[in-house]
C-alpha positions in Angstrom: -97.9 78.4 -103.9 -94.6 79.5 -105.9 -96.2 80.2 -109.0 -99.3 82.4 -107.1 -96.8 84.4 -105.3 -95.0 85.4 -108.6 -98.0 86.0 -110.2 -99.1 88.1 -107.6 -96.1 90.4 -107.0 -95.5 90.6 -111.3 -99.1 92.6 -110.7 -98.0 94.4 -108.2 -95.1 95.5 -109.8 -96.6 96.9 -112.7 -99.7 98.2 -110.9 -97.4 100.4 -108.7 -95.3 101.4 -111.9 -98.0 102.3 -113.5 -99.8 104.4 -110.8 -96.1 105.6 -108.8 -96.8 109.5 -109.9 -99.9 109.2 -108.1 -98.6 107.5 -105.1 -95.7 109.2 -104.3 -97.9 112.7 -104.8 -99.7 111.6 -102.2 -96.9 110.8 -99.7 -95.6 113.4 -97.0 -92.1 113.0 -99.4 -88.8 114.0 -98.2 -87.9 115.4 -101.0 -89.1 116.4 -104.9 -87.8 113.6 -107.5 -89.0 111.5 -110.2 -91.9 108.4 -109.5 -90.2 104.8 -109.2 -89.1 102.5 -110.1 -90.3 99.6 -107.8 -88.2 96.1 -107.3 -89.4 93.1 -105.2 -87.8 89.8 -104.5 -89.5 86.8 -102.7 -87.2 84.3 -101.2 -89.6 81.3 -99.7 -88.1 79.3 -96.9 -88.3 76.0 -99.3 -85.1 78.0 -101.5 -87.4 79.5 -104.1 -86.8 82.9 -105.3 -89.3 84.9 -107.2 -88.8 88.4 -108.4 -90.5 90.9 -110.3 -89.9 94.6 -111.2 -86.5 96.3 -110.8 -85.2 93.1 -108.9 -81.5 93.6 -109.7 -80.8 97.0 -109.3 -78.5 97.3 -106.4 -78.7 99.8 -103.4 -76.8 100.1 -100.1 -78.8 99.0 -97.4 -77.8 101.1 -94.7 -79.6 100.9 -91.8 -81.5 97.4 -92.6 -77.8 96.6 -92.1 -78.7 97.0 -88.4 -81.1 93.5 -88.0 -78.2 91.6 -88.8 -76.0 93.5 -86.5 -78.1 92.4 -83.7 -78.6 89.1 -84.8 -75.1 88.7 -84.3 -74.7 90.5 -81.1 -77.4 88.7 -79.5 -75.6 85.6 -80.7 -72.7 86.4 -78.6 -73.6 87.6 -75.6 -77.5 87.1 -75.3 -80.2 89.1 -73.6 -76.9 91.1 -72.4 -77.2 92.9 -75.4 -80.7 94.6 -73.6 -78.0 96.2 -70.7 -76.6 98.2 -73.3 -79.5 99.1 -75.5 -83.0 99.3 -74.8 -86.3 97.8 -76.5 -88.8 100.3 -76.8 -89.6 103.0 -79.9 -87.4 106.1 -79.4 -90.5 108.8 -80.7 -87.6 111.5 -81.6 -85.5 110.9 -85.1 -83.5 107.9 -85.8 -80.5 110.2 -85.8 -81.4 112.3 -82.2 -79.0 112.8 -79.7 -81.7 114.2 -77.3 -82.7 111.0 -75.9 -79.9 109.8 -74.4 -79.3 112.4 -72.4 -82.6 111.0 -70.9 -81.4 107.5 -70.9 -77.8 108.6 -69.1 -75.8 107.1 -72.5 -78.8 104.0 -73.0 -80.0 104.0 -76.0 -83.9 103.2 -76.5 -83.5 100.5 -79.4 -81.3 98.8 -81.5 -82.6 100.2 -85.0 -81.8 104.5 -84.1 -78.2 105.5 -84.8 -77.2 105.6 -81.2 -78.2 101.9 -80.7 -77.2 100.7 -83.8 -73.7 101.9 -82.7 -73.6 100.5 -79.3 -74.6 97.0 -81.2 -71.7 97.4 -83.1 -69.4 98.1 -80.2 -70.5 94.8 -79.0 -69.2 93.1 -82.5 -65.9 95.3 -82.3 -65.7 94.6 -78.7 -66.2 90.7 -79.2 -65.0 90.2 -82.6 -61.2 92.3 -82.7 -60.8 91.7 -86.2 -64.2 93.1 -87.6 -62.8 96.3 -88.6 -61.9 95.6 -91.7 -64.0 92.7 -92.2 -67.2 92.9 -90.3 -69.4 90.1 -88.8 -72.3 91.7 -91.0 -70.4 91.4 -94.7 -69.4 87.5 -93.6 -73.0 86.7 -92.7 -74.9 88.3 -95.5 -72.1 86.8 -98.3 -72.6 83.5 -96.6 -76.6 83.7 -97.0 -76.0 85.0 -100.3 -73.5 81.9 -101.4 -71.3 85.4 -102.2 -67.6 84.9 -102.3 -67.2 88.5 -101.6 -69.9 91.4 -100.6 -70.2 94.4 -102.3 -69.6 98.5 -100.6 -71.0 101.6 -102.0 -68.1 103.8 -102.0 -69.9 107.4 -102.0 -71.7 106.0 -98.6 -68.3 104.8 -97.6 -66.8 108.2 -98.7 -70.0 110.3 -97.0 -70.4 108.4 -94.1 -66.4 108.8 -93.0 -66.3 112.3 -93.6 -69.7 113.7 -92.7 -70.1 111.1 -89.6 -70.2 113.9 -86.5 -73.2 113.4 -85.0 -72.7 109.4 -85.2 -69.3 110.2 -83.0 -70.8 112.6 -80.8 -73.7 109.9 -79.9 -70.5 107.5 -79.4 -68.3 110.1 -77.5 -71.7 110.9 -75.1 -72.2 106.7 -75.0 -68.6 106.2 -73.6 -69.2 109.2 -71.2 -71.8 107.0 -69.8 -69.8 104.2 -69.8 -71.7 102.7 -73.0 -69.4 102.2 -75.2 -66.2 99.6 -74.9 -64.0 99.4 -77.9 -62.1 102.0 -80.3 -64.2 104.6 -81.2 -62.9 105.0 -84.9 -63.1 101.0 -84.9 -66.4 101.1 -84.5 -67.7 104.1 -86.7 -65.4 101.9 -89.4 -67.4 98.8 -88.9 -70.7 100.7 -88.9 -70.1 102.6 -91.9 -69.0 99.3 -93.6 -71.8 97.9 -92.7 -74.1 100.6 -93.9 -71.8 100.5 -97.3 -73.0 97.1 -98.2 -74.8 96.9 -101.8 -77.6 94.5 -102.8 -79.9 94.0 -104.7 -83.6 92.8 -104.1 -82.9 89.4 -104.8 -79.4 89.6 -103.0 -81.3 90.9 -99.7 -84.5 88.6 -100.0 -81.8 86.1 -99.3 -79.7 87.1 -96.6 -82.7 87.7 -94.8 -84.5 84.2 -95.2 -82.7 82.7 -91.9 -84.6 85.0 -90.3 -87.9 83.1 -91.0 -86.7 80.4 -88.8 -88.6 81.0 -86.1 -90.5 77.5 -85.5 -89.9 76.5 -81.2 -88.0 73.3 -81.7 -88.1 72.1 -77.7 -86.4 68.7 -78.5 -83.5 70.1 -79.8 -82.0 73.5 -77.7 -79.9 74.8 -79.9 -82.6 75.4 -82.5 -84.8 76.1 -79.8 -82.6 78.7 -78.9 -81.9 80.4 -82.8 -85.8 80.6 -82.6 -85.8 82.7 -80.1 -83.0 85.1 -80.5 -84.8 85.3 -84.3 -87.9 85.9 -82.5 -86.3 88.6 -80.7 -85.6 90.5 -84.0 -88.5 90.5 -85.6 -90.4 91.6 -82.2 -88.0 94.8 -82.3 -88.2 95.1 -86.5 -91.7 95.4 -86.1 -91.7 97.9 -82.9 -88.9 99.7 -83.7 -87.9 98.8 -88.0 -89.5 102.2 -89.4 -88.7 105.1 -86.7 -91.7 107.2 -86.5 -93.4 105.2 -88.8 -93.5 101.9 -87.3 -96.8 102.4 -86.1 -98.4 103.2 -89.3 -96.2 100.5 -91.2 -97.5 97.7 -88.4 -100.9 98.4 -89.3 -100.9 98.6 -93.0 -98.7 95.7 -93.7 -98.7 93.7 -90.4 -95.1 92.1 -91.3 -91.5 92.3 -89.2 -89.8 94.9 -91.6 -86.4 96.5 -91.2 -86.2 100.0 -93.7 -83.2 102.1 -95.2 -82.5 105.3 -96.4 -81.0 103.4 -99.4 -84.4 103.0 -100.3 -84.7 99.3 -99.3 -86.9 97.2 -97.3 -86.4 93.7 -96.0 -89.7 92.0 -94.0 -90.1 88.5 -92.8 -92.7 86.4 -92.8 -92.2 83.8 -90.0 -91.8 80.3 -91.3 -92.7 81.1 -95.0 -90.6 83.9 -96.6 -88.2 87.0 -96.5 -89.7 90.2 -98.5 -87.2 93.0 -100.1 -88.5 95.7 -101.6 -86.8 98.5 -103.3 -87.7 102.0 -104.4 -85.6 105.4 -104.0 -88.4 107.8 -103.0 -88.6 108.3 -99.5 -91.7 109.9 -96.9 -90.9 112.0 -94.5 -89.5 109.3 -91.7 -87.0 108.0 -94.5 -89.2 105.2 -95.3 -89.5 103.8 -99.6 -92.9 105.1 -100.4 -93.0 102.5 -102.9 -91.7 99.8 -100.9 -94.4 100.1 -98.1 -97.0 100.4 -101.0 -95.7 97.0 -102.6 -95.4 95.6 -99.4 -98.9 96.7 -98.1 -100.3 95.1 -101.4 -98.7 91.9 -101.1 -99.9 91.4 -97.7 -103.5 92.2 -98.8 -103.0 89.5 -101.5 -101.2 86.9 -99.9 -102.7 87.5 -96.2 -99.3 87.2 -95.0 -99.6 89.2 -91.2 -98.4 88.0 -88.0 -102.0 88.7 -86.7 -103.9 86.3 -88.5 -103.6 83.5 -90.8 -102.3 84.1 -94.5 -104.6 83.1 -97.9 -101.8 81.4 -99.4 
């Protein structure tokens, strides 16, 4: 199976790099810039890694940064995380404010801005020393067998100084009683964790626990990881591309967690974790590339969670 997958996603590659001025002219872009380039990375739950196109160019990942925050959050406190942030797609911008005014300080999922914050609050909240180290860094440089992780510093710099609306949605949140610890501690871990830089091959494997998804009755406590996993994938695929989830379920049929970096990480339960890269974004801040590529390999491979894969 190894050696069909990295055939299949060295073609797809170098089909998309070859045809990206056509594609992206045919996306509803966010904005005007030059076609490609396209990485992928294929980490398969046996250890293998198989890459193909611009695999090691790193990127910050922003807001896939969010699946492991709730990973983590829901391995501290449980379904309590779902009393502080809701499970449904928000329909307005990942970056509104609007809705929680609806939701008195709730916000509707973990993956929009508002939620992504509150999940961090938990982590803050729980964790006293994450500031300066977050939960987020520790886990993904522990998947990655990386001594230390990696931060953008002009998403660092950007973030910190151009972060209103993230500390109005907090300020409204603790109005509401949402929101627990230090406000500047946790717009500090969140921008930190938004800060951290991969590559395709460096996020294909942070992700791959997350394919660990197989009940386990006989043995609780990794009965219980394969639910909480379960748990993020049901929201990644909901709630992992904003507006564009809907559209993104359909075409590729795959968990899937997006970032304005230009990265994508999707999981297919029990066999792989999928990370895609291109720049370009559509209109809902989504890598046209990357949901190309990732569309493609789940034609090829038949990798879906509604139905059985061809490989």
């Amino acid at each position: 199976m190894p050696s069909t997958i990295a055939q299949i996603i060295t073609e797809i590659a170098a089909e998309i790099t070859d045809d990206a001025a056509r594609i992206e002219a045919s996306a509803d872009r966010k904005e005007e810039a030059a076609p490609g380039p396209i990485g992928i990375a294929v980490a398969l739950t046996s250890g293998t890694l198989l890459t193909a196109g611009a695999a090691t160019t790193a990127f910050p990942i922003q807001s896939i940064s969010k699946l492991f925050a709730l990973d983590l959050a829901l391995a501290a406190i449980g379904d309590d995380v779902f009393a502080r942030v809701g499970k449904e797609p928000s329909g307005d911008p990942f970056n509104s404010i609007v809705d929680l005014e609806r939701t008195k300080g709730v916000p509707r999922n973990p993956f929009i801005n508002a939620g992504a914050l509150a999940v961090v609050d938990i982590l803050v909240e729980h964790r006293p020393e994450d500031g300066d180290d977050p939960a987020v860094a520790r886990l993904i440089g522990r998947e990655t067998g990386s001594e230390s992780v990696t931060f953008d510093e002009d998403v660092m710099a950007s973030e910190q100084e151009g972060g209103d609306l993230n500390r109005a949605m907090m300020s409204f949140m603790r109005h509401h009683g949402n929101l627990h610890a230090d406000p500047d501690a946790v717009m500090a871990a969140y921008v930190r964790n938004c800060a951290i830089a991969l590559d395709c091959r460096g996020l294909a494997k942070a992700g791959a626990y997350l394919a660990a998804t197989r009940r386990t009755p006989d043995d609780p406590e990794a009965d219980a990881v394969a639910k909480r996993h379960r748990t993020v994938l049901g929201l990644m695929i909901t709630c992992g591309h904003y507006d564009g989830s809907g559209d993104f379920a359909v075409r590729v049929g795959l968990p899937a967690k997006s970032g304005v970096g230009g990265g994508i990480l999707a999981i297919v339960p029990d066999r792989a974790a999928i990370a895609v890269w291109s720049p370009n974004l559509d209109q809902h801040g989504n890598s046209i590339l990357g949901i190309r590529a990732l569309e493609m390999i789940a034609h090829r491979t038949g990798w879906s969670v509604f139905g059985p894969p061809l490989v």
